[in-house]
PyMOL Python script that loads the backbone (N, CA, C, O; Angstrom):
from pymol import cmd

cmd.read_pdbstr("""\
ATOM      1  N   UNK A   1       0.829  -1.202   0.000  1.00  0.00           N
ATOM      2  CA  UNK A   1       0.000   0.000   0.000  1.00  0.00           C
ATOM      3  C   UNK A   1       0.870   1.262   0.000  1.00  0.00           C
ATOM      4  O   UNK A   1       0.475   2.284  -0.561  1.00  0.00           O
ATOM      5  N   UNK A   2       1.847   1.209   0.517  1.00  0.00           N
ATOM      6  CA  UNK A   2       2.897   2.153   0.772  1.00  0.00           C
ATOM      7  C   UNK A   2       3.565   2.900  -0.412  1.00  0.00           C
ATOM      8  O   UNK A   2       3.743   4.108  -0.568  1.00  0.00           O
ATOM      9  N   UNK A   3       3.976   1.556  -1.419  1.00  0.00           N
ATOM     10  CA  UNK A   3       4.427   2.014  -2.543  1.00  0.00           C
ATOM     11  C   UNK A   3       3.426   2.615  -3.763  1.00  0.00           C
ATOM     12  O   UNK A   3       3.774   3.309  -4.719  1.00  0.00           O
ATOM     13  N   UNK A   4       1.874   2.058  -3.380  1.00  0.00           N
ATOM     14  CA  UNK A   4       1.308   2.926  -4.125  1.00  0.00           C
ATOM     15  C   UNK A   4       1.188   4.413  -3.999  1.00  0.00           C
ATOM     16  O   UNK A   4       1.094   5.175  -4.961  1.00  0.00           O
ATOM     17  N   UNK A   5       1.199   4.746  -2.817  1.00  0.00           N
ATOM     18  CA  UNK A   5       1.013   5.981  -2.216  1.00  0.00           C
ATOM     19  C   UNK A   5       2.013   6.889  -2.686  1.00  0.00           C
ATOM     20  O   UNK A   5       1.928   8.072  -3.017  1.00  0.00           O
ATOM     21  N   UNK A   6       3.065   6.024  -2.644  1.00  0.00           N
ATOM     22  CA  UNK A   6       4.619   6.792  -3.447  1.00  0.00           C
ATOM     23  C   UNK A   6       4.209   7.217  -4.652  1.00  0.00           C
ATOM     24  O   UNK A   6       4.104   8.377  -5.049  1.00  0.00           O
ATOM     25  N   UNK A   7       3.925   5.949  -5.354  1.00  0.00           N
ATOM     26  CA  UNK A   7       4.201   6.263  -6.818  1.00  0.00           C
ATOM     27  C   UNK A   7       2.981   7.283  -6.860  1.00  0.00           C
ATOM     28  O   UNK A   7       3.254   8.335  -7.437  1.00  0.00           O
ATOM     29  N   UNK A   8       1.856   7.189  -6.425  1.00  0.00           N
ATOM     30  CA  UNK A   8       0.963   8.450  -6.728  1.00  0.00           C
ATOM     31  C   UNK A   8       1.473   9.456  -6.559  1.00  0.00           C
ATOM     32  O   UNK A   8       1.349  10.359  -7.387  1.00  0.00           O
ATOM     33  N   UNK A   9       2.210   9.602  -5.414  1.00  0.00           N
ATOM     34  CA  UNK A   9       2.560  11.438  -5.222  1.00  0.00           C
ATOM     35  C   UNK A   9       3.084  11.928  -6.008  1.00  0.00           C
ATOM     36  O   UNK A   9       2.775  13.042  -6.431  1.00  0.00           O
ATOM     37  N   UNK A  10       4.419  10.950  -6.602  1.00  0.00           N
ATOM     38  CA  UNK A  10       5.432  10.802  -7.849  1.00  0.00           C
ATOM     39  C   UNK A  10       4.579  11.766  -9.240  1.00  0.00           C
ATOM     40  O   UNK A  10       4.479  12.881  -9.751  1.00  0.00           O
ATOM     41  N   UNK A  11       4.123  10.365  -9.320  1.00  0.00           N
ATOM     42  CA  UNK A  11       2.921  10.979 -10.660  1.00  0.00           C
ATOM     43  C   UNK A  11       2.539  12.066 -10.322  1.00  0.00           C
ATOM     44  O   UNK A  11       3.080  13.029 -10.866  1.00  0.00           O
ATOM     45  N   UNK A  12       1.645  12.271  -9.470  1.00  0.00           N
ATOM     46  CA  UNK A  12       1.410  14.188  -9.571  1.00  0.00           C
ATOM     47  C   UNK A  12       2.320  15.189  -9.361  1.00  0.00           C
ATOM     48  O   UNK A  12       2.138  16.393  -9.543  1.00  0.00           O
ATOM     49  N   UNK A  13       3.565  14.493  -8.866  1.00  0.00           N
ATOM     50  CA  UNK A  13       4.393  15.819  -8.891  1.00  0.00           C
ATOM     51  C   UNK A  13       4.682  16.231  -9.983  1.00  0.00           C
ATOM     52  O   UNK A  13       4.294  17.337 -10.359  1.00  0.00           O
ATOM     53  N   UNK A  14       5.499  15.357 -10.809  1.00  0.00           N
ATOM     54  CA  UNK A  14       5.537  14.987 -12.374  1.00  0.00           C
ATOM     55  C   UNK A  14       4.785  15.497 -13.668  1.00  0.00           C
ATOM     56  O   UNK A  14       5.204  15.809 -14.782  1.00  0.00           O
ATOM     57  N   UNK A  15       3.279  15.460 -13.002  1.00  0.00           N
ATOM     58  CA  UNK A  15       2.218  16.329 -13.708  1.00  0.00           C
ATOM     59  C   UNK A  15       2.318  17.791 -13.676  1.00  0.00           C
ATOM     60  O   UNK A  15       2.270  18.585 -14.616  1.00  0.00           O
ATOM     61  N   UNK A  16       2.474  18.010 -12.351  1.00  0.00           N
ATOM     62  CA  UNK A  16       2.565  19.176 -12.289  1.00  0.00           C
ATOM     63  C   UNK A  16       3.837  20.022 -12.489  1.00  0.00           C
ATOM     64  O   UNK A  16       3.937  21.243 -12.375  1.00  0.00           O
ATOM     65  N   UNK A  17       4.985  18.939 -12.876  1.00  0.00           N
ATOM     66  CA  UNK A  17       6.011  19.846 -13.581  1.00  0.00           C
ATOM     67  C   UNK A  17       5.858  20.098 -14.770  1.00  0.00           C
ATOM     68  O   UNK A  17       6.421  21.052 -15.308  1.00  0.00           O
ATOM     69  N   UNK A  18       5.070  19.288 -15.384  1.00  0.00           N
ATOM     70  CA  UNK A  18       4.537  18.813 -16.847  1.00  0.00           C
ATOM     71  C   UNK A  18       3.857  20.637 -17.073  1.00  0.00           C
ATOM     72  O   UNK A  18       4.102  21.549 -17.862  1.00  0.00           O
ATOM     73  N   UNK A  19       2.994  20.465 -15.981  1.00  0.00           N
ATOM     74  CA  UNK A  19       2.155  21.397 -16.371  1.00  0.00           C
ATOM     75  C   UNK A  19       2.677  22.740 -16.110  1.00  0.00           C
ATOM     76  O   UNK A  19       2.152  23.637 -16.769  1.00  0.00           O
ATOM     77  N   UNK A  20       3.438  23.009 -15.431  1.00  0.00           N
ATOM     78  CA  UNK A  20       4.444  24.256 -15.298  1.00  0.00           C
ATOM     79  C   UNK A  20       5.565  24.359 -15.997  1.00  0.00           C
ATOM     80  O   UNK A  20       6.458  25.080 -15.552  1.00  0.00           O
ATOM     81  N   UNK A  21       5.765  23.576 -17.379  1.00  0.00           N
ATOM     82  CA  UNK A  21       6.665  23.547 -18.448  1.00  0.00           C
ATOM     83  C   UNK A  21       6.017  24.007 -19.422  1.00  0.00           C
ATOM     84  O   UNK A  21       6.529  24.726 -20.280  1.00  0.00           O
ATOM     85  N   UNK A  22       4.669  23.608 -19.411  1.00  0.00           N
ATOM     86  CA  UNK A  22       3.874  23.962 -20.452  1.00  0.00           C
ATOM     87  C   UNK A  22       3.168  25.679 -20.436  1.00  0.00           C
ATOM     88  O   UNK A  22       2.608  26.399 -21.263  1.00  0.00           O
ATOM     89  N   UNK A  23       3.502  25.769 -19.259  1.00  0.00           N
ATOM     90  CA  UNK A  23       2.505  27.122 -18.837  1.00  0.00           C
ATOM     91  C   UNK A  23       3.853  28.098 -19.254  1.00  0.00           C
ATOM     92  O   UNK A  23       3.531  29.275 -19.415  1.00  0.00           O
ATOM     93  N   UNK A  24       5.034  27.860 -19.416  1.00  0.00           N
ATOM     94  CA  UNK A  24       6.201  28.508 -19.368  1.00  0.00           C
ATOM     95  C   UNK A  24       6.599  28.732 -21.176  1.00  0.00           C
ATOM     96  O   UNK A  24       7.054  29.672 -21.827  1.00  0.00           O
ATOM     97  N   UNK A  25       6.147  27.319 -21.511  1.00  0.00           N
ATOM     98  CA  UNK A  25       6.193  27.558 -23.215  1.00  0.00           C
ATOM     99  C   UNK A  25       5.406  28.680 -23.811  1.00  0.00           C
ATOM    100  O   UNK A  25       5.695  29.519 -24.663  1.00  0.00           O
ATOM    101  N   UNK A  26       4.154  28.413 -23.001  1.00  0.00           N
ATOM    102  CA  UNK A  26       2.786  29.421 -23.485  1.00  0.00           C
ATOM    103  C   UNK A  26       3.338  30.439 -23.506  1.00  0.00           C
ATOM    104  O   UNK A  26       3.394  31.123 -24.528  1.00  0.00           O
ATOM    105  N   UNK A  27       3.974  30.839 -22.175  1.00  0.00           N
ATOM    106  CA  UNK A  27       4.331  32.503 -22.186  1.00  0.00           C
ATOM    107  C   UNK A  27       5.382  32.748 -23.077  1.00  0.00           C
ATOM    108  O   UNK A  27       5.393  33.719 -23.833  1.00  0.00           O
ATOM    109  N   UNK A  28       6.343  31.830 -23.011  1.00  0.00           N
ATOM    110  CA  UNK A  28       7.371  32.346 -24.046  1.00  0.00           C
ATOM    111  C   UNK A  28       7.203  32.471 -25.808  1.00  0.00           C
ATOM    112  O   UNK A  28       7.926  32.830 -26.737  1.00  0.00           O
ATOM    113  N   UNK A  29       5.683  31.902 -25.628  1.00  0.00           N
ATOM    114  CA  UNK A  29       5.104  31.680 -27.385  1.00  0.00           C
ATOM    115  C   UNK A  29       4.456  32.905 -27.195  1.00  0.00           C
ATOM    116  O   UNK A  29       4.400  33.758 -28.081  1.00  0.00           O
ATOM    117  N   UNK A  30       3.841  33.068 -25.808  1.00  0.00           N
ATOM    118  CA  UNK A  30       3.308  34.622 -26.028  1.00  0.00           C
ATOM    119  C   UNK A  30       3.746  35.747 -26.168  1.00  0.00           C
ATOM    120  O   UNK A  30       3.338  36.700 -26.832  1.00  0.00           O
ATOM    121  N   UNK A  31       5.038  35.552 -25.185  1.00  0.00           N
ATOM    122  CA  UNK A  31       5.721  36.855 -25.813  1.00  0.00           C
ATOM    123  C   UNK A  31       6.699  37.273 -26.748  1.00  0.00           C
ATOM    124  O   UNK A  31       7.270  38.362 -26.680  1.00  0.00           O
ATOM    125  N   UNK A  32       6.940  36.236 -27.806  1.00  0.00           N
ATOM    126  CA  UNK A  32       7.029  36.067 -29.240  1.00  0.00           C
ATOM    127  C   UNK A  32       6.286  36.787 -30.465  1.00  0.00           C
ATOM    128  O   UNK A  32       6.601  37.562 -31.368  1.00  0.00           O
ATOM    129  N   UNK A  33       5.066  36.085 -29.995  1.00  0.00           N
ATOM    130  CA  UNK A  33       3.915  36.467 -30.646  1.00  0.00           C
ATOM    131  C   UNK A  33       3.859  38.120 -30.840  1.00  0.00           C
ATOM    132  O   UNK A  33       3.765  38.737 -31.901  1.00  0.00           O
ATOM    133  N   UNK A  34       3.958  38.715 -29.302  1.00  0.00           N
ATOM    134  CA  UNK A  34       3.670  40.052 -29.277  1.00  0.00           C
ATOM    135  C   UNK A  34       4.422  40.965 -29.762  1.00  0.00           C
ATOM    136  O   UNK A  34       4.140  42.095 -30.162  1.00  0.00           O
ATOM    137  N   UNK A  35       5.803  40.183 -29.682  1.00  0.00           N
ATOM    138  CA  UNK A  35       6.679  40.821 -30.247  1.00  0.00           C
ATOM    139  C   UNK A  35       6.891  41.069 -31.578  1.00  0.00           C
ATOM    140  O   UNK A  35       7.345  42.112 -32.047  1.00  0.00           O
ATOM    141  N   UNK A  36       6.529  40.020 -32.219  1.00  0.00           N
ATOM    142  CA  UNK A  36       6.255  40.216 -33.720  1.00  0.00           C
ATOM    143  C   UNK A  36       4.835  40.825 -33.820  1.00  0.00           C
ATOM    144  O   UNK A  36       4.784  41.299 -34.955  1.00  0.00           O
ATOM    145  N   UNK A  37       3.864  41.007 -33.301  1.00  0.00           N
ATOM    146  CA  UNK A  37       2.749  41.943 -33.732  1.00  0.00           C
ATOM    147  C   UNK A  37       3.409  43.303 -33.385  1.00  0.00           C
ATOM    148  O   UNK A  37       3.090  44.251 -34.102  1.00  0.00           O
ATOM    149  N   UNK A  38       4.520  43.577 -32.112  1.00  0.00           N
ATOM    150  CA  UNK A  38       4.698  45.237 -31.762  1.00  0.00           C
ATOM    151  C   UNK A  38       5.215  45.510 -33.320  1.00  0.00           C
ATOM    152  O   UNK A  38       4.771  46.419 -34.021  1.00  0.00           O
ATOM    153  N   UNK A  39       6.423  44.380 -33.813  1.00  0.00           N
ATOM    154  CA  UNK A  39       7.399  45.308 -34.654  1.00  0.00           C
ATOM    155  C   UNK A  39       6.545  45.239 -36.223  1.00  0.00           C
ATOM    156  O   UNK A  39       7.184  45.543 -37.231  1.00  0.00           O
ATOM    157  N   UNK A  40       5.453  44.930 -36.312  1.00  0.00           N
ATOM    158  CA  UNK A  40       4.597  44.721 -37.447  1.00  0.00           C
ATOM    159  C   UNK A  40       3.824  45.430 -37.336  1.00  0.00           C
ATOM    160  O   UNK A  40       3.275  45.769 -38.385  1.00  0.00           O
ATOM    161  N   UNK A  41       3.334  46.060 -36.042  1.00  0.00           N
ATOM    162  CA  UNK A  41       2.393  47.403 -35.980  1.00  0.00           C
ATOM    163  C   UNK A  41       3.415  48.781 -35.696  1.00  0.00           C
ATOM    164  O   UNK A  41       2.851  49.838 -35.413  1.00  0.00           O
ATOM    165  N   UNK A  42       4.747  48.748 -35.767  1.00  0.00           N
ATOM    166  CA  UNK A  42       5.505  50.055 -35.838  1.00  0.00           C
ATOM    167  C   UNK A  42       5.436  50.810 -37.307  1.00  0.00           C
ATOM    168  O   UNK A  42       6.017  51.882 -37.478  1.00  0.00           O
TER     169      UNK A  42
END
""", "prot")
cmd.dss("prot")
cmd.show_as("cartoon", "prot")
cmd.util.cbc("prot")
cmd.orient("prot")
């Protein structure tokens, strides 16, 4: 029972690096994005 408990926490930690890699791409696609709309609206 023990080791399930592990491996669950595992897995969600995991997820949630997952998901704070992804939230980090977003921004860096976002502020890409904006950047090519600033120098395309100068």
């Amino acid at each position: 029972m023990q080791i399930i408990t592990m491996y669950q926490s595992f897995y969600v930690s995991g997820k949630i690096k997952d998901v704070c890699r992804y939230l980090n791409e977003l921004k860096k696609t976002y502020s890409t994005v904006k950047e090519l709309l600033e120098h395309k609206l100068q």
